[in-house]
MIMI-462841 format. One record per residue (C-alpha): residue number from 1; x, y, z. Coordinates in nm, 2 decimals. Example, Ala and Ser with C-alpha at 12.3 -4.5 7.8 and 13.67 -1.06 7.14 Angstrom:
BEGIN
{drenmi->1&c1->1.23&c2->-0.45&c3->0.78}
{drenmi->2&c1->1.37&c2->-0.11&c3->0.71}
//
This chain:
BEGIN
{drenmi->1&c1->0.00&c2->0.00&c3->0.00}
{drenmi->2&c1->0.29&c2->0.20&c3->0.11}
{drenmi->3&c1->0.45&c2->0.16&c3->-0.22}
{drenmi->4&c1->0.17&c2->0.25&c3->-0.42}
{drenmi->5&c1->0.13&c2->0.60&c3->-0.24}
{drenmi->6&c1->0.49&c2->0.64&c3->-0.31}
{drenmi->7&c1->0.45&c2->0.60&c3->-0.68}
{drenmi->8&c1->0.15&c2->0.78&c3->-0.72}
{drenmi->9&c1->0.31&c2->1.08&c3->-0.49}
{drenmi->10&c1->0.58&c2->1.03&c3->-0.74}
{drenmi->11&c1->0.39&c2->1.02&c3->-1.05}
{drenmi->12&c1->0.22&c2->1.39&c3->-0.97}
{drenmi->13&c1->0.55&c2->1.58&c3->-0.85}
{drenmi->14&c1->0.68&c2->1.42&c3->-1.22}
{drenmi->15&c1->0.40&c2->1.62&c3->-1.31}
{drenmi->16&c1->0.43&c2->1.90&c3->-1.20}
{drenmi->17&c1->0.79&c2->1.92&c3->-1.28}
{drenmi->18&c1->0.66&c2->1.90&c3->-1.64}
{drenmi->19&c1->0.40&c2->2.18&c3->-1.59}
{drenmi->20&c1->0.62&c2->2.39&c3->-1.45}
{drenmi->21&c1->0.93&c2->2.34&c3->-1.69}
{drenmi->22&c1->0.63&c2->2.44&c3->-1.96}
{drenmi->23&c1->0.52&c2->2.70&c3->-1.74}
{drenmi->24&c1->0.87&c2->2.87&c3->-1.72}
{drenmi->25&c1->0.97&c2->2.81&c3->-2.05}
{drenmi->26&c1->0.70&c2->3.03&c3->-2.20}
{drenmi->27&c1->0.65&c2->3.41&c3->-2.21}
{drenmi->28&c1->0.47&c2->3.62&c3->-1.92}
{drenmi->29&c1->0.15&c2->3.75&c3->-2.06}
{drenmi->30&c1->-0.02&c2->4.03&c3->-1.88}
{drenmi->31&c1->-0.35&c2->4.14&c3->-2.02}
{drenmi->32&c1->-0.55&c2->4.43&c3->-1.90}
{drenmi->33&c1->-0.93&c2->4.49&c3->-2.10}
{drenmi->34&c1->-1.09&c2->4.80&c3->-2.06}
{drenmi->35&c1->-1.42&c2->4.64&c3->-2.26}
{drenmi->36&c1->-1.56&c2->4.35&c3->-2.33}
{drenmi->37&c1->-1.63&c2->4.18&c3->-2.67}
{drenmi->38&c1->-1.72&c2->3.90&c3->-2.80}
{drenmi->39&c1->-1.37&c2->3.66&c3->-2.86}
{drenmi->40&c1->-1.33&c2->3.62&c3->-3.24}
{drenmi->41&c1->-1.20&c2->3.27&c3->-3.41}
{drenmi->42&c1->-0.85&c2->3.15&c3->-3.32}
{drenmi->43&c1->-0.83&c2->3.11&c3->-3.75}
{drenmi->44&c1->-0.90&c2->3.52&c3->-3.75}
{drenmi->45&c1->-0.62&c2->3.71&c3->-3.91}
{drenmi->46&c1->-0.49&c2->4.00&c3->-3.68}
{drenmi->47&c1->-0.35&c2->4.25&c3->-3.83}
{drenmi->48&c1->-0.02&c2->4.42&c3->-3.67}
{drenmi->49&c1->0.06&c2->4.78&c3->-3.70}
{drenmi->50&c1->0.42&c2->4.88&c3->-3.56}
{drenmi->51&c1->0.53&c2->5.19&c3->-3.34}
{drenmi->52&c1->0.60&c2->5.42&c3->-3.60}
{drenmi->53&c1->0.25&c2->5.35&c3->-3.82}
{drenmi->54&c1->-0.03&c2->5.58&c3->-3.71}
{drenmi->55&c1->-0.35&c2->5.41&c3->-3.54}
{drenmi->56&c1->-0.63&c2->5.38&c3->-3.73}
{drenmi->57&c1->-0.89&c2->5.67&c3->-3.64}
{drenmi->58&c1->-1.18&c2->5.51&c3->-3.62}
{drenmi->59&c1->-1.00&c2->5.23&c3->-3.40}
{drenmi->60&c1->-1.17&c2->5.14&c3->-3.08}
{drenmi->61&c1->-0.92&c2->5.03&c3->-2.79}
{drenmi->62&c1->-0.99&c2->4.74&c3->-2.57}
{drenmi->63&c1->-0.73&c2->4.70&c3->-2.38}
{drenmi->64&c1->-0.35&c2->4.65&c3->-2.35}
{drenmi->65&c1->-0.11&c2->4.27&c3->-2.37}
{drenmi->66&c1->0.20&c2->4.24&c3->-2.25}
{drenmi->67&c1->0.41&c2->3.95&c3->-2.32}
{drenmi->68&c1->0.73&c2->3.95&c3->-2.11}
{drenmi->69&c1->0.96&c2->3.74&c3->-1.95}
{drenmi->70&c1->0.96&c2->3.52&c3->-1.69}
{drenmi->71&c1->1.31&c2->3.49&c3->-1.59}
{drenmi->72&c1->1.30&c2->3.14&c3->-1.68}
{drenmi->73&c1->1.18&c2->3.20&c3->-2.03}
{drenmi->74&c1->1.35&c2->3.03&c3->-2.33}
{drenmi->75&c1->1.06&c2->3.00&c3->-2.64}
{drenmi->76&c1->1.04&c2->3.38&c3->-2.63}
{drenmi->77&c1->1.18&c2->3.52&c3->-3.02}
{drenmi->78&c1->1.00&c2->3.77&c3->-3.23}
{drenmi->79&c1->0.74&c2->3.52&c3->-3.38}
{drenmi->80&c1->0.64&c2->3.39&c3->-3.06}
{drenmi->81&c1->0.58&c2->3.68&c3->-2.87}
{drenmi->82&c1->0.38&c2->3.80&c3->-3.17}
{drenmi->83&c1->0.18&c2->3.50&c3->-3.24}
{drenmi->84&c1->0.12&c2->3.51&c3->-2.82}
{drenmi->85&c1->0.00&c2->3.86&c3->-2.83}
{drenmi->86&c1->-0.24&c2->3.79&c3->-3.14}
{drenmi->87&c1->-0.39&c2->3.45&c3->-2.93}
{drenmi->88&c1->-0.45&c2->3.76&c3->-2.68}
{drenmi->89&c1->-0.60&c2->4.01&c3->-2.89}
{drenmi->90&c1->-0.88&c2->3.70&c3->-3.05}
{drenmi->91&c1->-0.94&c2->3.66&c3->-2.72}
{drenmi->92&c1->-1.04&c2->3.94&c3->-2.58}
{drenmi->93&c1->-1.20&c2->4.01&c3->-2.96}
{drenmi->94&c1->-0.99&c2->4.25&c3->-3.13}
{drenmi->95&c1->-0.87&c2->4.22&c3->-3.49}
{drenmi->96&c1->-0.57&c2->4.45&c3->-3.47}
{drenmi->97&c1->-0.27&c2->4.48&c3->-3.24}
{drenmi->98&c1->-0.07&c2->4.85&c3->-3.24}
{drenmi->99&c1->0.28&c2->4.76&c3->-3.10}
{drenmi->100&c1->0.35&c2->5.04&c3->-2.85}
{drenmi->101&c1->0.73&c2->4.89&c3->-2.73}
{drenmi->102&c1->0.95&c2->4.68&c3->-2.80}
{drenmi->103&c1->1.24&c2->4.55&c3->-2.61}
{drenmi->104&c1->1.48&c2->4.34&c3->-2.82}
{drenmi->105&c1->1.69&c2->4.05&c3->-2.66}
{drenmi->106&c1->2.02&c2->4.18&c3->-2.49}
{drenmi->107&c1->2.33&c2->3.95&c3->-2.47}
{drenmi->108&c1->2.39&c2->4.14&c3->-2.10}
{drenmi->109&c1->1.99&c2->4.09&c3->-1.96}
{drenmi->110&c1->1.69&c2->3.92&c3->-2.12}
{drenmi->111&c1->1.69&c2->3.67&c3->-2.42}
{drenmi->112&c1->1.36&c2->3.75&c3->-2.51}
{drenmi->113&c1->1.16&c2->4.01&c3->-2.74}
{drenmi->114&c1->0.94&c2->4.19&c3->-2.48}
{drenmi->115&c1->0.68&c2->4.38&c3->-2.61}
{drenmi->116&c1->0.36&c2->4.58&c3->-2.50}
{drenmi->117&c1->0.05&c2->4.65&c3->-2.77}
{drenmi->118&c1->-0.27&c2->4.81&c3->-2.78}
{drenmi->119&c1->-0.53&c2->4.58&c3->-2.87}
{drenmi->120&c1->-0.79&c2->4.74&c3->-3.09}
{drenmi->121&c1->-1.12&c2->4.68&c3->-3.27}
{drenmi->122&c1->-1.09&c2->4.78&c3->-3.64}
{drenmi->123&c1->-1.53&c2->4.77&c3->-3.75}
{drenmi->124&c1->-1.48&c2->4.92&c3->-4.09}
{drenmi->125&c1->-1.39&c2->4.69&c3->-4.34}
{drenmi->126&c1->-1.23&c2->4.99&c3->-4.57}
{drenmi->127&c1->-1.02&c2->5.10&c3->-4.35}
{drenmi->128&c1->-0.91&c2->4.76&c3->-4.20}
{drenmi->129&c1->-0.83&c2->4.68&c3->-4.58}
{drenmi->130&c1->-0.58&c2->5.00&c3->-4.57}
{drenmi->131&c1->-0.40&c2->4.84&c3->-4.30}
{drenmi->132&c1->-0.31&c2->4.52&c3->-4.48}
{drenmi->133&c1->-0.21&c2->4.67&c3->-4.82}
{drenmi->134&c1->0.13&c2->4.68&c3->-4.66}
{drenmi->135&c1->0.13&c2->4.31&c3->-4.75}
{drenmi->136&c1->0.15&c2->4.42&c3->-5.13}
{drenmi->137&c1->0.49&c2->4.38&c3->-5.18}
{drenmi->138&c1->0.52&c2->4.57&c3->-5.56}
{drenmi->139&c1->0.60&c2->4.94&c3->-5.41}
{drenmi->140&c1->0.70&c2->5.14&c3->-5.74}
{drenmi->141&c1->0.72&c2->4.99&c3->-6.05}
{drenmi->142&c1->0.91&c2->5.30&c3->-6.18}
{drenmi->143&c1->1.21&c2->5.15&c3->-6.02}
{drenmi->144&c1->1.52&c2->5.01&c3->-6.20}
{drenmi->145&c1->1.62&c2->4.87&c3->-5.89}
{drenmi->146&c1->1.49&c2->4.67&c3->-5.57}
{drenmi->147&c1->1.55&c2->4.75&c3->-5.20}
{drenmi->148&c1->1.65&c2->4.52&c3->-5.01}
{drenmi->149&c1->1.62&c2->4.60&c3->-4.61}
{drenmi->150&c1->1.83&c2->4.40&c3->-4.42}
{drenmi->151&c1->1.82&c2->4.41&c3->-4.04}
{drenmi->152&c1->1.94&c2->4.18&c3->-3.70}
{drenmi->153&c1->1.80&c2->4.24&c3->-3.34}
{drenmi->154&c1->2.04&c2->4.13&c3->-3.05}
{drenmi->155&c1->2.08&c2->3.83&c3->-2.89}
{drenmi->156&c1->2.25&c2->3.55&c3->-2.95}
{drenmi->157&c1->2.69&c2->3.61&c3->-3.04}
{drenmi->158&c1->2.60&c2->4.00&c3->-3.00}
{drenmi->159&c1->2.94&c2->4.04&c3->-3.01}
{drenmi->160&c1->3.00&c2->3.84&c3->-3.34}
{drenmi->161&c1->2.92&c2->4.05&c3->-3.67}
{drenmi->162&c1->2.92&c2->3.84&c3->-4.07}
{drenmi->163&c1->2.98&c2->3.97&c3->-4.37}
{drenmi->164&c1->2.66&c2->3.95&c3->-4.59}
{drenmi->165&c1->2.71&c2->3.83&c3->-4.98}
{drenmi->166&c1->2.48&c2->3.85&c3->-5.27}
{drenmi->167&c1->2.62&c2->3.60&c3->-5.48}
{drenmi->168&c1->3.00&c2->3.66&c3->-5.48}
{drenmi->169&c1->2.95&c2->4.04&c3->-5.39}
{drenmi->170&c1->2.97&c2->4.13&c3->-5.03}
{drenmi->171&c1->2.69&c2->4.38&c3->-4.97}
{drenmi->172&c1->2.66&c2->4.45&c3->-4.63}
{drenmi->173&c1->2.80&c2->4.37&c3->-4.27}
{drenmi->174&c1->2.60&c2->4.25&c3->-4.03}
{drenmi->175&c1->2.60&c2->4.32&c3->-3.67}
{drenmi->176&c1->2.40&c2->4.28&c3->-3.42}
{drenmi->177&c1->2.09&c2->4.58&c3->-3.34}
{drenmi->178&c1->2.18&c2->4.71&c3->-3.68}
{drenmi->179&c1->1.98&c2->4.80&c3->-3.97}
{drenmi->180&c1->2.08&c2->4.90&c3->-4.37}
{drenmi->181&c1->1.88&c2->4.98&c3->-4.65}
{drenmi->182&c1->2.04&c2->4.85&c3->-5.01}
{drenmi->183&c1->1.94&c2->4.89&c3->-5.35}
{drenmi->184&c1->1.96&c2->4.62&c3->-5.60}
{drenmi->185&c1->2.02&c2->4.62&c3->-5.94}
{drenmi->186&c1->2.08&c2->4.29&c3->-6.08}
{drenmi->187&c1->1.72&c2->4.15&c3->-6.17}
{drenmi->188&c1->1.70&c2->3.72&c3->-6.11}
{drenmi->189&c1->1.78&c2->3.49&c3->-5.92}
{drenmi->190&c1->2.00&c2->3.49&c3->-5.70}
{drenmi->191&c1->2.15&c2->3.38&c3->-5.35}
{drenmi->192&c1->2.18&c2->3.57&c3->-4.99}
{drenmi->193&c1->2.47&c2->3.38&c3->-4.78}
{drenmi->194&c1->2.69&c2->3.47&c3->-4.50}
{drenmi->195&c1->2.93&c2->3.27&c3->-4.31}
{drenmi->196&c1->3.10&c2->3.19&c3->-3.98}
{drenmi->197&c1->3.19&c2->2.86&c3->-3.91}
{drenmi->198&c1->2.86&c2->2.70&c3->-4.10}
{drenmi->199&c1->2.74&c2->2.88&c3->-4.37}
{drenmi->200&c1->2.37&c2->2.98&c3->-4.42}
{drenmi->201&c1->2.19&c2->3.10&c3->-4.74}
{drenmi->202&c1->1.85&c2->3.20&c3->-4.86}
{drenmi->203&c1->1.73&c2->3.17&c3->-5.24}
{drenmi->204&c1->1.54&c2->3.51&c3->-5.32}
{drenmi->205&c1->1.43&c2->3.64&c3->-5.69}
{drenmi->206&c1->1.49&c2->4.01&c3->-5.74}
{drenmi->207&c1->1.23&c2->4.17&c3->-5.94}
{drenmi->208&c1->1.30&c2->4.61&c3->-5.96}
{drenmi->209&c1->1.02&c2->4.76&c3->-5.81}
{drenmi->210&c1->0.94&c2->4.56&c3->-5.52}
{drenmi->211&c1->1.11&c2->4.55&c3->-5.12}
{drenmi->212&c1->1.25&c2->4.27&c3->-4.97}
{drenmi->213&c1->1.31&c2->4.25&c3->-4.59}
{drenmi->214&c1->1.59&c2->3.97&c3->-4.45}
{drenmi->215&c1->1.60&c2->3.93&c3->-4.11}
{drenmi->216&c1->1.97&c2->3.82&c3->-3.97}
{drenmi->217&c1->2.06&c2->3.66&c3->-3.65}
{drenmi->218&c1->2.27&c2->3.40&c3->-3.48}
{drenmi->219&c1->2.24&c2->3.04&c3->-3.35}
{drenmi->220&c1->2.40&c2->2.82&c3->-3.13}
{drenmi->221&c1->2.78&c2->2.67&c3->-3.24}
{drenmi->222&c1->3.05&c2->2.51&c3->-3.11}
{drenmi->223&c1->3.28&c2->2.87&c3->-3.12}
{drenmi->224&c1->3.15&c2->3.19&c3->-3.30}
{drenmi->225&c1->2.75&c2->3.04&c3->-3.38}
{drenmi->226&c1->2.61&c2->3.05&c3->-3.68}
{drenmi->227&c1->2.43&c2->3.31&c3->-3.91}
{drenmi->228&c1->2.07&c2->3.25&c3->-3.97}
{drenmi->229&c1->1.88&c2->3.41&c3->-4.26}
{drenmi->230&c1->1.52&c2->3.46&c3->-4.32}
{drenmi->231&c1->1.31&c2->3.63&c3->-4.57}
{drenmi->232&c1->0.98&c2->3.76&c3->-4.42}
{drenmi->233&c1->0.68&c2->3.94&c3->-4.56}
{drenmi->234&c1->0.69&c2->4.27&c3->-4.63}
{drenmi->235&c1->0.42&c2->4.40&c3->-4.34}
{drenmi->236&c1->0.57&c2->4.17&c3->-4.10}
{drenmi->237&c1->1.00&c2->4.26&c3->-4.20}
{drenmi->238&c1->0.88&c2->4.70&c3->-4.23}
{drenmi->239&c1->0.70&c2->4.64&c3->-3.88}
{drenmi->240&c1->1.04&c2->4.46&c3->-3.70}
{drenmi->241&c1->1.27&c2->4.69&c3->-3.96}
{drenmi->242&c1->1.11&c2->5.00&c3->-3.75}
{drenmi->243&c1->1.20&c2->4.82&c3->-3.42}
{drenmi->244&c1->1.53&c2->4.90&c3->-3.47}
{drenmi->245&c1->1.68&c2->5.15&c3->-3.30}
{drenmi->246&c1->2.03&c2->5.10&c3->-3.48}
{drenmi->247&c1->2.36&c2->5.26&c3->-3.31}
//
């Protein structure tokens, strides 16, 4: 009988090791609603508007999220923080979220993206389709050229910078809360790759006219780490891009 109690007193401090580990692992959310609506579908896009875009004028605010960190955090990047802070705007029933700050990672503090966002009800469908044309990715088709925004938060090898090649031209260097604008002008494809001690690279087809947005930053390696490259969406790279407060 004795034993049993023993494993089953086991079995439930197991669990809630496990809880806890899930617990600490994840971002602090703190959500304060000023009114109440009806919580929209978790398959509802939400839109996100970053500091230096204006709020729409017709917006009504519900309330505030802020998505933090826990001192035990780990799963707390960019995309996480956002997609934890949209989960909290469908929630409380709001269709757009404002970014108000934005705290990157710091190699001396926190290794997560902290942020704090208005959440907001968008009713007019006009207007809420004004927001999202940022999406279209064609910006001037008068252009005999591309730009190409390139930008790295902090965080992991902070102190470790890459060179950043377009082919076999070296366009930029990389460092860490940095951001460059550069224009392209060979049309095609072509290949984005930078190197430490692994190499990383990203396909991308340059067509003039249009803005591309790579965001750089650094993983785990056995000395330096190693560059990692991503291509994001226009609305979602100009949002992060504006983030930046480069030195």
């Amino acid at each position: 009988m004795l034993k049993k109690q023993n494993r089953h007193t086991m079995k439930r401090l197991f669990l809630g090791l496990i809880i806890f580990s899930l617990i600490a692992c994840s971002p602090k959310v703190t959500t304060k609603l000023a009114k109440i609506y009806p919580a929209l579908d978790y398959k509802e896009e939400i839109t996100v508007i970053g500091i230096t875009e204006e709020t729409p004028p017709t917006a009504i605010e519900i309330g505030t999220v802020k998505i933090g960190d826990t001192g035990f955090s780990t799963n707390c990047g960019w995309d996480v923080v956002i997609e934890q802070a949209k989960m909290e705007a469908r929630k409380a029933g709001g269709n757009v979220l404002k970014i108000i700050k934005h705290l990157p990672p710091n190699a001396m503090g926190s290794a997560c993206d902290r942020i704090t966002a208005k959440i907001l009800k968008v009713e007019n469908p006009d207007e809420l389709s004004k927001i999202k044309e940022n999406k279209i990715s064609i910006v001037d088709s008068t252009w005999n050229y591309a730009k190409l925004f390139v930008y790295r938060q902090g965080g992991v090898g902070a102190l470790v910078g890459y060179d950043l090649y377009l082919g076999d031209s070296v366009i930029c260097r990389v460092k860490s809360n940095s951001k460059q604008e550069i224009k392209i002008t060979k049309k095609g494809m072509n290949t984005l790759w930078a190197k430490t001690e692994a190499k990383a690279e990203v396909p991308i087809d340059i067509e003039f006219g249009r803005e591309y947005y790579l965001r750089c930053s650094m993983g785990m390696g056995v000395m330096v780490g190693r560059p990692k490259l991503q291509l994001v969406d226009r609305m979602q790279g100009k949002l992060e891009y504006n983030l930046i407060k480069s030195k």
